[in-house]
C-alpha positions as a LaTeX table, in Angstrom:
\begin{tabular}{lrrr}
\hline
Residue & $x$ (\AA) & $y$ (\AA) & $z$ (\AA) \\
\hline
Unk1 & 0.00 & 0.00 & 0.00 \\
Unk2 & 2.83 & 2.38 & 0.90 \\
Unk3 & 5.40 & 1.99 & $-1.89$ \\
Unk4 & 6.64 & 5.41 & $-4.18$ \\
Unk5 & 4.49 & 6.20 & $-7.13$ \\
Unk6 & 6.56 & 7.34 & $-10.24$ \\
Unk7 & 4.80 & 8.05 & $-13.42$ \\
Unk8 & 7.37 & 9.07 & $-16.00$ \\
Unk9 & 6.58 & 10.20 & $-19.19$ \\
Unk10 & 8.27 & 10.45 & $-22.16$ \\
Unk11 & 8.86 & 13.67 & $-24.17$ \\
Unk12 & 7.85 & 16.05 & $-20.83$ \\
Unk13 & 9.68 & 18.78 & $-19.63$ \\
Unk14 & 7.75 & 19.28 & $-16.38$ \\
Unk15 & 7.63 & 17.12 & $-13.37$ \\
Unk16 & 6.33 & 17.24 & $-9.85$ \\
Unk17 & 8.24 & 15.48 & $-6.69$ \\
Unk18 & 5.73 & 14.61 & $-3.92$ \\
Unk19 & 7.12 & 14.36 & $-0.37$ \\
Unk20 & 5.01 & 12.62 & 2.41 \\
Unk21 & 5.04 & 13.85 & 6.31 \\
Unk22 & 6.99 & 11.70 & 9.34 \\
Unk23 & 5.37 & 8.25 & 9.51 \\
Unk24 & 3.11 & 9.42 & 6.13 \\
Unk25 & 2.61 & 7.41 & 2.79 \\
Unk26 & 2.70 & 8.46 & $-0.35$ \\
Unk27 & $-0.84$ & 7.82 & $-0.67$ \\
Unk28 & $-1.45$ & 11.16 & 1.07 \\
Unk29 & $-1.63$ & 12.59 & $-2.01$ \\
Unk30 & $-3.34$ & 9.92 & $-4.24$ \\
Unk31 & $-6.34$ & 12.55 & $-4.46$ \\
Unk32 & $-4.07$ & 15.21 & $-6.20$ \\
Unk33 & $-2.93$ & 13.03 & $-8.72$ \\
Unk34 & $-5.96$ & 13.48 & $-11.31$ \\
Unk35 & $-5.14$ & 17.09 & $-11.42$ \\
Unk36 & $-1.36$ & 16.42 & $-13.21$ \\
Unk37 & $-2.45$ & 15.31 & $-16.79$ \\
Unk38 & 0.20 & 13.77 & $-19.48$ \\
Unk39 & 2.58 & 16.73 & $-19.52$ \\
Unk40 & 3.77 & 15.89 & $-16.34$ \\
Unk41 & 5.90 & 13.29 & $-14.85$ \\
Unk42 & 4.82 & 12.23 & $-11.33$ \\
Unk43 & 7.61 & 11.13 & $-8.64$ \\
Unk44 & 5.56 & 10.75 & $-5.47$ \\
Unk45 & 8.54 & 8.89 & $-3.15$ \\
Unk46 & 8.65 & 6.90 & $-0.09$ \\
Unk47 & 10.90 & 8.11 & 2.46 \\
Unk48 & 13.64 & 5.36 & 3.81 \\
Unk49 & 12.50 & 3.78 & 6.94 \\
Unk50 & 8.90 & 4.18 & 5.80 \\
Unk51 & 6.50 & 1.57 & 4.81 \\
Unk52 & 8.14 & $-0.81$ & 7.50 \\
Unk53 & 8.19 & $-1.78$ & 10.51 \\
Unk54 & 9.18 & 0.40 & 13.90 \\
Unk55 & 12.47 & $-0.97$ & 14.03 \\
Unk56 & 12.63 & 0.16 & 10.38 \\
Unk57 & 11.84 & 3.49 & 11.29 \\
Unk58 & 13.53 & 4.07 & 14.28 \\
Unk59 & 17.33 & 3.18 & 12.01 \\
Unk60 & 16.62 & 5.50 & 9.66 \\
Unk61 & 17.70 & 9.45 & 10.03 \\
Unk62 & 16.99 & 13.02 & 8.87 \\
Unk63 & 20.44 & 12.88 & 7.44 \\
Unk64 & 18.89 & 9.90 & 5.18 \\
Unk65 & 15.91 & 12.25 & 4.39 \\
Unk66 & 17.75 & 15.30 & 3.26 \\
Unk67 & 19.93 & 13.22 & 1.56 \\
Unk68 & 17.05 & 11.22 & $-0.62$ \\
Unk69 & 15.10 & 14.60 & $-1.20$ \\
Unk70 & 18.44 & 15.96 & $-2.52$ \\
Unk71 & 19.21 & 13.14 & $-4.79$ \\
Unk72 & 15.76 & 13.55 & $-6.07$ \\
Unk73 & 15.91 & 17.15 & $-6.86$ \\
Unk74 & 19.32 & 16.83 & $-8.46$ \\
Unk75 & 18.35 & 14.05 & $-11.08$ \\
Unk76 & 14.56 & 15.75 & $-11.58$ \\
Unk77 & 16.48 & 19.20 & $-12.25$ \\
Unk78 & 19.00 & 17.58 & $-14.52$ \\
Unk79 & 16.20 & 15.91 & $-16.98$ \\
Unk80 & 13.35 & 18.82 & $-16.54$ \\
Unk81 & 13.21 & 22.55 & $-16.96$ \\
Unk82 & 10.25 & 22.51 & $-14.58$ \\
Unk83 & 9.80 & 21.39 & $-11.35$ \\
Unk84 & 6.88 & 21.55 & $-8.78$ \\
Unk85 & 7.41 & 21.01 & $-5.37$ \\
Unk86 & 4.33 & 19.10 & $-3.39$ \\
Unk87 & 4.88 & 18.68 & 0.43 \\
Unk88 & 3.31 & 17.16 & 3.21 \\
Unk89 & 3.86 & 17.62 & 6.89 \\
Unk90 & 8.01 & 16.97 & 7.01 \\
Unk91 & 7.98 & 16.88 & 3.73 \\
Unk92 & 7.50 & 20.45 & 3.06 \\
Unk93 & 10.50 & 21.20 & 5.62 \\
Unk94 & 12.61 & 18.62 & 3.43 \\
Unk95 & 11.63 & 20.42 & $-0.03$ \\
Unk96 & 11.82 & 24.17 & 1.78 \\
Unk97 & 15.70 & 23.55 & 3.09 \\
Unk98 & 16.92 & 21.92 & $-0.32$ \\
Unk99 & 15.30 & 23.88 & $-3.26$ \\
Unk100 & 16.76 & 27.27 & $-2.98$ \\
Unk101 & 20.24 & 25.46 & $-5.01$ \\
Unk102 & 17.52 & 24.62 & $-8.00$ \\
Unk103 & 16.34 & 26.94 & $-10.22$ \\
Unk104 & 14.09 & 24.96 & $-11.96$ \\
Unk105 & 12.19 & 24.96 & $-9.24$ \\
Unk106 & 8.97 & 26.89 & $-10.27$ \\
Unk107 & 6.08 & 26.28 & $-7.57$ \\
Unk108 & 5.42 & 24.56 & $-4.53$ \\
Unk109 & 2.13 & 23.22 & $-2.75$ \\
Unk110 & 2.93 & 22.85 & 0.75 \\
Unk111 & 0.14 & 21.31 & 3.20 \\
Unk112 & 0.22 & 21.35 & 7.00 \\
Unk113 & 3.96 & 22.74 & 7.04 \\
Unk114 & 5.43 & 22.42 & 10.67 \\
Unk115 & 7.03 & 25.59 & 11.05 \\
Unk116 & 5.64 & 25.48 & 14.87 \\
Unk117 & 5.16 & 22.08 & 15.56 \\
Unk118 & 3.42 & 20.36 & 18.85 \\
Unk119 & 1.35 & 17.19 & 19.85 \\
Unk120 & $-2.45$ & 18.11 & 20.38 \\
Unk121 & $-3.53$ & 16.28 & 24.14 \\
Unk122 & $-6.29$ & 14.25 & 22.28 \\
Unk123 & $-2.90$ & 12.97 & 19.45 \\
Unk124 & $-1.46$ & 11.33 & 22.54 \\
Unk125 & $-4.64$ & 9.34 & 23.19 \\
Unk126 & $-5.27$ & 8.85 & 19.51 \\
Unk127 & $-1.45$ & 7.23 & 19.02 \\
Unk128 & $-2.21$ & 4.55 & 22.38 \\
Unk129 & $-5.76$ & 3.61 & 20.44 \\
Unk130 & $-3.76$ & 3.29 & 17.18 \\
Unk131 & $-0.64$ & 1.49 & 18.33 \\
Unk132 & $-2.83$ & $-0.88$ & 20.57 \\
Unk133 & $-5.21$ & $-1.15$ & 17.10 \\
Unk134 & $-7.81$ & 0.06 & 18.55 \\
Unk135 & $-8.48$ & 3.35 & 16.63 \\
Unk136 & $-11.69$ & 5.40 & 16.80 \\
Unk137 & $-12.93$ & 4.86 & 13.31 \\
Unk138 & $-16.01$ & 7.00 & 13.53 \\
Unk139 & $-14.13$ & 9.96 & 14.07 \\
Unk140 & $-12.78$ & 11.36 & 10.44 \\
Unk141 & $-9.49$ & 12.91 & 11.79 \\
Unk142 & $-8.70$ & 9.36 & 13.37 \\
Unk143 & $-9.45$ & 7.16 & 10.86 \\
Unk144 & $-7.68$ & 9.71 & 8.34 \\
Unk145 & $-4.42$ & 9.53 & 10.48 \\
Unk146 & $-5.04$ & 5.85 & 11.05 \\
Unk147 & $-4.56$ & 5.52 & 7.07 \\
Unk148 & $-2.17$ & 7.58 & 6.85 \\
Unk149 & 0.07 & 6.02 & 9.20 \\
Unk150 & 2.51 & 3.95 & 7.11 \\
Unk151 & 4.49 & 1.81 & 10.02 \\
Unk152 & 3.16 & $-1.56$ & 11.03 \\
Unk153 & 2.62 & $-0.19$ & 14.64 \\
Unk154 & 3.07 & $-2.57$ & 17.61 \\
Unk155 & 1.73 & $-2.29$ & 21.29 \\
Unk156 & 5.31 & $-2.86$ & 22.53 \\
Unk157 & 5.87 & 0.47 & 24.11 \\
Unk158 & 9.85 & 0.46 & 24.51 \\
Unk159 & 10.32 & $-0.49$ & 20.84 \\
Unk160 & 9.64 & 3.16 & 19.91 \\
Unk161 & 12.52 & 5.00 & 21.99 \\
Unk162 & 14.59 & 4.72 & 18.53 \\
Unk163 & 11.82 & 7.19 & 17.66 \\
Unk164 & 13.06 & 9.96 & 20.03 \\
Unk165 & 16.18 & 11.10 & 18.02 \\
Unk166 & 13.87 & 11.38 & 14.89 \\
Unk167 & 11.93 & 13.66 & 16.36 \\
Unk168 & 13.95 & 15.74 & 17.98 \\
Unk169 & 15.56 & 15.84 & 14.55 \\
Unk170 & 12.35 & 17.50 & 13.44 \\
Unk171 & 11.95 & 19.83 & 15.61 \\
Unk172 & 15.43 & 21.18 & 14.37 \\
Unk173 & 14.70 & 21.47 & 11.08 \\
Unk174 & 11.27 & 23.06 & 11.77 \\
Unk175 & 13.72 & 25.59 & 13.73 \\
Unk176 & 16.38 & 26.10 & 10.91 \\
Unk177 & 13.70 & 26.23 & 8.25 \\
Unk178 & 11.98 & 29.40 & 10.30 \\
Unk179 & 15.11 & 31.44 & 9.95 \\
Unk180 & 15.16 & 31.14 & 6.63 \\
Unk181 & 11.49 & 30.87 & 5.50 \\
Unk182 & 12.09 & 32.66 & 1.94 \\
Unk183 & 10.43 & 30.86 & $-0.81$ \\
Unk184 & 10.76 & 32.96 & $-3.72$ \\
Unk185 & 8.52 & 31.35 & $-6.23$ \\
Unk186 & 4.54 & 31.12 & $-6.35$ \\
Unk187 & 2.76 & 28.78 & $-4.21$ \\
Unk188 & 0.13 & 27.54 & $-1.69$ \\
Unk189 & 0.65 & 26.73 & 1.92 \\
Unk190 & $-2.43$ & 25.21 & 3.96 \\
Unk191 & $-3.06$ & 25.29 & 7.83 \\
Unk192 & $-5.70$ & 23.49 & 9.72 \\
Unk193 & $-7.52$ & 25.32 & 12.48 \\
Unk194 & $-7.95$ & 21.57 & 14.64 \\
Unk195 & $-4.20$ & 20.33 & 13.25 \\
Unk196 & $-3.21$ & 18.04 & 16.02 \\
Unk197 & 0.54 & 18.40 & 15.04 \\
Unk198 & 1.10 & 21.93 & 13.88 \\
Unk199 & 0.41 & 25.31 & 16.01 \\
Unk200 & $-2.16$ & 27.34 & 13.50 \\
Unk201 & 0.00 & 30.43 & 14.09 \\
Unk202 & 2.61 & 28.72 & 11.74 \\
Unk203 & 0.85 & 30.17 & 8.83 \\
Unk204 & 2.78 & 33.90 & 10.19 \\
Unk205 & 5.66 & 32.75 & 8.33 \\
Unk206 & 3.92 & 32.75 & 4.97 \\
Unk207 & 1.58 & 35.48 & 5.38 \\
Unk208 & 3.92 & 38.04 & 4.15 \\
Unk209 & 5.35 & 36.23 & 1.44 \\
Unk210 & 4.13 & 38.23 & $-1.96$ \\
Unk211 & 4.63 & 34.70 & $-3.61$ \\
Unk212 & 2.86 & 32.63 & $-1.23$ \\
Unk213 & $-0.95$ & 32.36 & $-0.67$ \\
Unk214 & $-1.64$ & 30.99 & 2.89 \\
Unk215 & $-5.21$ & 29.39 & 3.51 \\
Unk216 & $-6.38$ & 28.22 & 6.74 \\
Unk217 & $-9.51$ & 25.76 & 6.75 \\
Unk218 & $-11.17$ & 26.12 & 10.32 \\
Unk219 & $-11.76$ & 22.27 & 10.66 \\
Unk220 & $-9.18$ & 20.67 & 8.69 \\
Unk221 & $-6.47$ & 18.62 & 11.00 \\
Unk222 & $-3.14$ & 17.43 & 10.51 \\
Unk223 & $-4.60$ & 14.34 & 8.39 \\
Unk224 & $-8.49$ & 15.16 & 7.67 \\
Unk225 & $-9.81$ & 17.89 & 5.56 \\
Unk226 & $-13.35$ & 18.54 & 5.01 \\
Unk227 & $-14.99$ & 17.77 & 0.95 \\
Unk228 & $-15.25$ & 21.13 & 0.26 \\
Unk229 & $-11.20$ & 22.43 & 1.38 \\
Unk230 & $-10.41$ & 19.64 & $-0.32$ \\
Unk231 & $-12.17$ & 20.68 & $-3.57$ \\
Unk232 & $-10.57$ & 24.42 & $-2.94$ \\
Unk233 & $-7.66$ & 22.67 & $-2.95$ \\
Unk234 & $-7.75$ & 20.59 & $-5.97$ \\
Unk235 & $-8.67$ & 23.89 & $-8.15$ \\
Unk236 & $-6.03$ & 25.74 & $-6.43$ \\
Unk237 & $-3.35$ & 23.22 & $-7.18$ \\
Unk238 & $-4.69$ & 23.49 & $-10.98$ \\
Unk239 & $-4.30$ & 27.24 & $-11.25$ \\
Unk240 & $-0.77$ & 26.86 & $-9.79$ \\
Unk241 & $-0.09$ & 24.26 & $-12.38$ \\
Unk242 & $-1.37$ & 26.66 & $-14.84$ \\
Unk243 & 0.40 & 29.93 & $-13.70$ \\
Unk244 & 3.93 & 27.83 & $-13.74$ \\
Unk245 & 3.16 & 27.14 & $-17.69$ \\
Unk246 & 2.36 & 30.43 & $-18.02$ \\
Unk247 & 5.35 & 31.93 & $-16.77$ \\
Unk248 & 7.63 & 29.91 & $-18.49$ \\
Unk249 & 6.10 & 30.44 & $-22.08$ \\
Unk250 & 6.44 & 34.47 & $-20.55$ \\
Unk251 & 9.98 & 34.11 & $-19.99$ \\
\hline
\end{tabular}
């Protein structure tokens, strides 16, 4: 269920890389995927230690992460004059700290970005239910995060102190990524007034930015968003897609 998604096609010169959140999936972002049509090669990757198991998880790094998004960028820059950045979660910290070396680098759709992150009360509770597979799957935000969840959890409490490091390792790149917030192409960044993971007030470091338009959907969470923010952003993503081609056939 959890393995990359590439979709190369021949004869393209644009391509978007898709970068899931800590403990994510690719298939976050299986419901974006209709908007990119047959000009555009898809490369939707699983991070290492993802898709696994906890002890999987817990021996993989952030120096593993940079490194992968890195390598990604650098072939995707060398084979396309376009480039589109879409982030989830971590993965728009990963994309934000590596894509000021490549110019072809046009646009970026960054969701839930965890310039302030934190763990909501009612996450703690949710991640017992989960890892003892008991989730509450009436409630949308849990079952959302319950799918989205790509480690084979396990009720075994003291396997996840390889976890710690991780973490802490985001928390410093949230913290080097909000001294140097400057994204200098056009974009979208999305905030969820219930996010369980990031502090709403994260959206500040966007706000400002000329290139950036910032929306913040009053019920979305970290994993859930409501039909109708999810249909803003579908047609959002679209324009973006549109205003990249349009600017390059400008320039």
């Amino acid at each position: 269920m959890h393995k990359a998604y590439i979709m190369e096609r021949p004869g393209t010169s644009r391509a978007v890389l898709m970068i899931h959140g800590i403990c994510s999936t690719p298939r976050h972002f299986d419901w974006l995927l209709p908007v990119f049509d047959e000009s555009w090669s898809v490369y939707n990757i699983l991070l290492d230690g993802h898709g696994g198991s906890v002890g999987d998880f817990g021996r993989s790094s952030m120096k593993k992460w940079k490194a992968q998004t890195r390598d990604m960028l650098e072939q995707l820059c060398s084979r396309y004059e376009t480039v589109v950045l879409v982030g989830y979660s971590m993965g728009t910290l990963l994309e934000m700290e590596a894509m000021s070396a490549y110019p072809q680098v046009k646009g970026v759709f960054f969701m839930n970005v965890p310039m302030r992150p934190y763990v909501a009360f009612r996450m703690m509770g949710r991640s017992l239910r989960m890892a003892f597979g008991k989730p509450r799957l009436h409630d949308p935000h849990e079952d959302a995060c319950t799918k989205d969840v790509s480690i084979a959890l396990t009720p075994k409490m003291w396997e996840y102190a390889p976890w710690i490091p991780r973490f802490i390792e985001l928390l410093q790149l949230a913290a080097q990524c909000c001294k140097t917030p400057d994204v200098g192409v056009p974009g979208y960044a999305y905030f969820g007034g219930r996010d369980e993971l990031v502090r709403v007030r994260s959206a500040r470091y966007f706000v400002n930015n000329p290139h950036i338009k910032t929306r913040i959907f009053d019920t979305a969470g970290h994993f859930w968003y409501a039909p109708e923010d999810r249909q803003t952003v579908l047609q959002d993503l679209a324009e973006l897609l549109d205003r990249v081609e349009k600017d390059k056939k400008i320039v």
